[in-house]
N, C-alpha and C positions, 0 to 999 in steps of 0.2 A: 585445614584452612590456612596454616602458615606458611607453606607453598604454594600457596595461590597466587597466580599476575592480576589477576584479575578481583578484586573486593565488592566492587562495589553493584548491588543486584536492584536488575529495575524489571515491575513485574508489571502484565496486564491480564485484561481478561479478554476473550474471544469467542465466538458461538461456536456451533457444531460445525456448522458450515464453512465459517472461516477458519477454522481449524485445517478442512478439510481441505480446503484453497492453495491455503500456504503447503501442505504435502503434497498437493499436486505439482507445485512448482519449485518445491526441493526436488522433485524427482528431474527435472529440466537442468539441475547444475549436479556434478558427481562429489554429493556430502548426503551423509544418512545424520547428521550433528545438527538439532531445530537450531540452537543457541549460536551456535556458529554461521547457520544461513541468517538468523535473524539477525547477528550483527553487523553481517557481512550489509544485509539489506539496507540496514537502517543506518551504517555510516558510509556506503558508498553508489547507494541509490539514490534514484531521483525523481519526483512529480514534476509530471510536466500538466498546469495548469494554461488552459486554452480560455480565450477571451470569447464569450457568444453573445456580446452585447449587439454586434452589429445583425448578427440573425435573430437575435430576441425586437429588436426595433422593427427590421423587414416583418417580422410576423405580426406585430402591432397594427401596423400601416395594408399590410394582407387582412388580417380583421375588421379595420375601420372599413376597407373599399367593401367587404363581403355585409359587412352592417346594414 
């Protein structure tokens, strides 16, 4: 451990299935290394969060006429 760059260990949990996820899409970058795709993911990825407030209202206003 005293050659180690790296200290500091952050752990989570995951089901079978997201297990199973994340190795389908290590297979899409050339790394067999979970730790390394994982960090790779998690400091240089990105969520792209989408607003559907304006289709959540149209669908409101489509209920009330269907009412």
């Amino acid at each position: 451990m005293n050659g180690r760059k790296r200290k500091v260990q952050i752990k989570f949990y995951v089901t079978e299935e997201e297990r199973a996820l994340i190795e389908q899409k290590m297979k899409l970058v050339p790394t067999r290394n979970m730790a390394a795709y994982l960090r790779k993911i998690a400091i240089d990825g990105y969520i792209i969060q989408t607003d559907h407030s304006d289709i959540k209202a149209m669908t409101a206003e489509i209920q009330k006429i269907g009412v």
